[in-house]
C-alpha positions as CSV (number, residue, x, y, z in Angstrom):
1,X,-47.2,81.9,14.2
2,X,-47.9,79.9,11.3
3,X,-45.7,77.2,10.4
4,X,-45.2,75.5,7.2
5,X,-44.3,72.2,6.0
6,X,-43.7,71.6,2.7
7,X,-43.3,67.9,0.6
8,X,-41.8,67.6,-2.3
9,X,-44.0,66.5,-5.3
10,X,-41.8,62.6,-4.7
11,X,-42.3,62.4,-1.4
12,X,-45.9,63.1,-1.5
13,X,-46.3,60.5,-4.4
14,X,-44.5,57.6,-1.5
15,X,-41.0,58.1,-3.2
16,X,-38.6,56.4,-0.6
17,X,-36.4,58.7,1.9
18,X,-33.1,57.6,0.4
19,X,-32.0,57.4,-3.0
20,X,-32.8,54.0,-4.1
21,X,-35.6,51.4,-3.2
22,X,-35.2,48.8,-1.0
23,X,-34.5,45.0,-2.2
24,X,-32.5,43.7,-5.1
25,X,-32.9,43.7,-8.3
26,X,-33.5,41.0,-10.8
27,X,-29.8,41.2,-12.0
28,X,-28.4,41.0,-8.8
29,X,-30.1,38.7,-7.4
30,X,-28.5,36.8,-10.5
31,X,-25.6,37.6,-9.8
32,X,-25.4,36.9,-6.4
33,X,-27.0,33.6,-7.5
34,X,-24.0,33.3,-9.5
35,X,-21.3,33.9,-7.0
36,X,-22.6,31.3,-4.9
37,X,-22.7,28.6,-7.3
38,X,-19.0,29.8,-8.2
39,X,-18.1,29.4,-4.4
40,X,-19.3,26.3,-4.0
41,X,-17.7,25.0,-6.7
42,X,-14.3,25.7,-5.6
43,X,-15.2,25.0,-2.3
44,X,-15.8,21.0,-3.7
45,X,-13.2,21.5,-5.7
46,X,-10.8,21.7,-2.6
47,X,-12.7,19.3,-0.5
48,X,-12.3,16.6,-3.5
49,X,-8.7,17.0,-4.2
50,X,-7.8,17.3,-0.3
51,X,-10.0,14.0,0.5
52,X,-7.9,12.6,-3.0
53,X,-4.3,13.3,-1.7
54,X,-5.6,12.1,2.1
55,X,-6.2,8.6,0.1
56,X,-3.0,8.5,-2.0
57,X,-0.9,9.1,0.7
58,X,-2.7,7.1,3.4
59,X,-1.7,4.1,0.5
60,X,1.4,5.4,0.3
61,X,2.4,4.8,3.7
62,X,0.3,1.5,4.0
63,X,2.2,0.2,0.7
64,X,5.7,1.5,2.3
65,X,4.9,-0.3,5.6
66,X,4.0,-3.6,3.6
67,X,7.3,-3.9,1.8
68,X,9.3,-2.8,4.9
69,X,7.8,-6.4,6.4
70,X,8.6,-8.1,3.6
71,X,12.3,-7.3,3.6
72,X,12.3,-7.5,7.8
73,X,11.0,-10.9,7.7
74,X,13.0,-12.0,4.3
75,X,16.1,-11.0,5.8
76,X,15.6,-12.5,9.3
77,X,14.5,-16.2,7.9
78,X,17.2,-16.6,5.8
79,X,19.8,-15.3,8.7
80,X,18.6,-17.4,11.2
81,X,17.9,-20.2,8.8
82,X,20.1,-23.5,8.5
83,X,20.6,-23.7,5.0
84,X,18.6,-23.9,1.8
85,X,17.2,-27.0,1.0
86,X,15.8,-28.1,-2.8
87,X,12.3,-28.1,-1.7
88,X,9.3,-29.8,1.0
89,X,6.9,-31.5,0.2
90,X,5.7,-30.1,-3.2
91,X,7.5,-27.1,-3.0
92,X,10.9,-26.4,-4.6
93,X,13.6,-24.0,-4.5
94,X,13.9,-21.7,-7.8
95,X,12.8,-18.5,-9.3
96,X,9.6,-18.6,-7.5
97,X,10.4,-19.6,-4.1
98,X,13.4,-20.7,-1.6
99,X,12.8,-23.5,0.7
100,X,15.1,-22.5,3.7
101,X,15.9,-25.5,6.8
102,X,15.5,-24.0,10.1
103,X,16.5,-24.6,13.3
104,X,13.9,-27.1,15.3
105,X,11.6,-25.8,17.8
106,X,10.7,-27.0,21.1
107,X,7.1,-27.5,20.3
108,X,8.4,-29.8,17.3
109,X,11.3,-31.5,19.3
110,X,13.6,-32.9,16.5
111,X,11.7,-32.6,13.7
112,X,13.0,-30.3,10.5
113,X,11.6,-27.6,9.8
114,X,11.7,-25.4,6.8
115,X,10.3,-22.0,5.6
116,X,8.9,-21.6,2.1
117,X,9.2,-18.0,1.4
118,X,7.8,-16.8,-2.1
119,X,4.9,-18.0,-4.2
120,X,3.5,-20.9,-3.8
121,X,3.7,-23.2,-6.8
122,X,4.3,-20.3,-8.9
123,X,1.6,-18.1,-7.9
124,X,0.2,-14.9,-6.2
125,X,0.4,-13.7,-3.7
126,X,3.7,-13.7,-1.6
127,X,3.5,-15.7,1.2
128,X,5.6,-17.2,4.3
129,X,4.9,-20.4,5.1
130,X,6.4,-23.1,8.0
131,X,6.4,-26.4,7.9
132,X,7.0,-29.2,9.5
133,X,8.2,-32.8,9.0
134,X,7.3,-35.8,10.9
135,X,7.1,-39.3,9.8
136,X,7.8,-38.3,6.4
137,X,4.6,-36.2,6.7
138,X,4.3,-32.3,6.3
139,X,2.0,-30.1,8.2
140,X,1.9,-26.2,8.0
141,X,2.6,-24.7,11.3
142,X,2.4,-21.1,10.3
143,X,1.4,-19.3,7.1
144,X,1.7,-15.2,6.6
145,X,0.0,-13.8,3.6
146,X,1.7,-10.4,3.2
147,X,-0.8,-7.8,1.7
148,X,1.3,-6.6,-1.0
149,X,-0.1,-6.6,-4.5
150,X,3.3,-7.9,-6.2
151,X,3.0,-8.1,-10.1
152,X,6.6,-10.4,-10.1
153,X,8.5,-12.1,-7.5
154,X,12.1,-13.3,-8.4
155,X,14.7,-15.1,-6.6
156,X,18.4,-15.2,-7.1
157,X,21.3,-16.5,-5.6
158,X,24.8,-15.9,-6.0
159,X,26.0,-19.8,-7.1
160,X,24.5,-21.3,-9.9
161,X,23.5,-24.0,-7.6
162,X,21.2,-22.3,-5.1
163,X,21.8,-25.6,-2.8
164,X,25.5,-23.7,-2.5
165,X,24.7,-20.1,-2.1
166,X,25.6,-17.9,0.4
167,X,23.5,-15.2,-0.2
168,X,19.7,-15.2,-1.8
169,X,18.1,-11.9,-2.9
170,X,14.7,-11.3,-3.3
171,X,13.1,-8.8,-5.8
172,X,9.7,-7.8,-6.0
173,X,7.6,-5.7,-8.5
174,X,4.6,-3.8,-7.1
175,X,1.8,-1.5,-8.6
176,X,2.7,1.9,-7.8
177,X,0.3,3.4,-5.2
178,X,-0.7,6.3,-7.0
179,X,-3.3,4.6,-10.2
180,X,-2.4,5.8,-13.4
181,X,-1.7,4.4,-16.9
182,X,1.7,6.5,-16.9
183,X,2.4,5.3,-12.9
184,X,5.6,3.1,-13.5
185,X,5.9,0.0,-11.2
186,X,8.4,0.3,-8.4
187,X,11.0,-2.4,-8.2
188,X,12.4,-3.7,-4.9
189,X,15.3,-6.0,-4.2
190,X,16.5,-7.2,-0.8
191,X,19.8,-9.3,0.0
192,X,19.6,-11.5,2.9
193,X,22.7,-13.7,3.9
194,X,23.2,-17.0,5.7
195,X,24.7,-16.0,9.3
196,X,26.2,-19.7,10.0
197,X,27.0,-20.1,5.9
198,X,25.4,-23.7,5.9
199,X,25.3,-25.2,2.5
200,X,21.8,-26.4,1.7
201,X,20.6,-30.0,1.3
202,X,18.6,-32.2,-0.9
């Protein structure tokens, strides 16, 4: 029994079994190329703006925590303090700053005490600052720089004679934590009251 096998003319000429030849073309290759470098940048795209919001609200929170401290610590000193007094030392009582008298302590025995909370002489940043009294000398016994970038600090108090007042309120202007020339600063203001209603002293 003879048996034939036959070839077509392509497949005797190395013509591949399937219908096309293995590999990619030049144009797909490029576009494949192109895909890729599409991908990746949306993929950075993503990554950038995900690592940018990360930032903007990590200073969100970090500016929110910074002027909750302020108005904690504002609102306790004058509370607990003894009055308002017309300054220590070089420091005075104004738009700036409030030199509050506070109770004495028993590292200090007898010796008055005041807080100076505001800027000092008129300048950044806002600061709490104890001090001390003896001998008709003053020494610093604590000093708090609080890391809030405040473009304006104002005090008010509701006599015209601060040495009077009852109440003092604070206000503070601060860079808003998102950067931008249309970012509007944000404006805080904090009331404090004197608990025992002293009246200040020269």
């Amino acid at each position: 029994m003879n048996t034939k096998v036959r070839y077509s003319r392509s497949r005797a000429h190395g013509a591949p079994l399937f219908g096309h030849a293995s590999g990619l073309s030049l144009f797909e290759v490029l576009m494949f190329t192109v895909l890729f470098v599409m991908l990746g940048a949306v993929a950075y795209s993503v990554f950038y703006n995900s690592v940018r919001l990360s930032a903007m609200h990590t200073s969100a929170l970090d500016r929110i925590r910074a002027v909750e401290t302020v108005r904690e610590e504002f609102s306790q000193t004058v509370r607990e303090s003894a009055g308002i007094a017309a300054g220590v030392g070089v420091h005075r009582t104004g738009a700036d700053a409030v030199v509050l008298r506070i109770p004495p302590s028993p590292e200090n025995g007898a010796a008055p005490r005041y807080v100076v909370f505001g800027r000092i002489l008129g300048k950044p940043p806002l600061v709490r600052m104890e001090v001390a009294e003896e001998n008709g000398q003053y020494t610093t016994t604590s000093f708090n720089r609080y890391p809030l970038p405040a473009k304006a600090v104002h005090l008010d108090f509701d006599t015209a004679d601060p040495l009077k007042a009852r109440r003092v309120a604070l206000e503070i202007e601060v860079p808003n934590a998102v950067k931008g020339k249309s970012k509007p600063s944000a404006t805080y203001r904090f009331i404090a009251a004197l608990r025992n209603g002293g009246v200040g002293t020269q």
